[in-house]
C-alpha positions in Angstrom: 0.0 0.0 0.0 1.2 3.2 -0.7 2.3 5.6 2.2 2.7 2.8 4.9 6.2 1.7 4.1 7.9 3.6 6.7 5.1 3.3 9.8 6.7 3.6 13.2 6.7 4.6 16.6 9.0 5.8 19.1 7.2 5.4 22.6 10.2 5.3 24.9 11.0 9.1 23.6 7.3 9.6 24.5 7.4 8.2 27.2 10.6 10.4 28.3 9.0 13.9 26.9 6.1 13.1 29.2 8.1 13.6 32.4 9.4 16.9 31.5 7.5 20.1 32.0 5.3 21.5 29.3 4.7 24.7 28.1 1.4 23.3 26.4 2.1 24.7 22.8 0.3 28.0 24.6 0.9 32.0 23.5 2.3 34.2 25.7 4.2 37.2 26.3 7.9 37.3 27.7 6.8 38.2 31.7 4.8 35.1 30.8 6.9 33.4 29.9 9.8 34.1 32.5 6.8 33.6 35.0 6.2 30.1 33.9 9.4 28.9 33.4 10.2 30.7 37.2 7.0 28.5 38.9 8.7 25.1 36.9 12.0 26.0 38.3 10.7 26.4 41.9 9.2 23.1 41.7 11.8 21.1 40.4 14.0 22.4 42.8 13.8 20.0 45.3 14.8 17.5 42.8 17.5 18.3 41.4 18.6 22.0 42.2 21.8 22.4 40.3 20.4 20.5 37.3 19.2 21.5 33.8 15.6 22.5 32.7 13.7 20.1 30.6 10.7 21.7 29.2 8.8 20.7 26.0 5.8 21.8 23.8 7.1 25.0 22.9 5.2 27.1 20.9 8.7 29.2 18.8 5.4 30.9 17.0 3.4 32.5 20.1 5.9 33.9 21.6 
């Protein structure tokens, strides 16, 4: 059948983007922005305080 020679998932990398923080594909502003990344910051603090900042579903468009 045409098209379906190359159908394929990747559910571990799913599965790994799920953990992270989302920004939800949303539009915001810059202070937004800031303020969100600030509140995913605070919470993952605890966690690992030194560490870097996953965050996914970023919307490059809206902001």
């Amino acid at each position: 059948m045409p098209g379906l020679q190359d159908g394929h998932m990747h559910p571990l990398a799913a599965a790994m983007r799920s953990l992270n923080p989302s920004l939800r594909k949303q539009n915001m502003t810059v202070p937004q922005f800031r303020a969100m990344l600030q509140e995913m910051l605070d919470a993952t603090a605890p966690q690992d305080p030194d560490g870097w900042l996953h965050v996914t579903d970023r919307n490059p468009v809206g902001l």
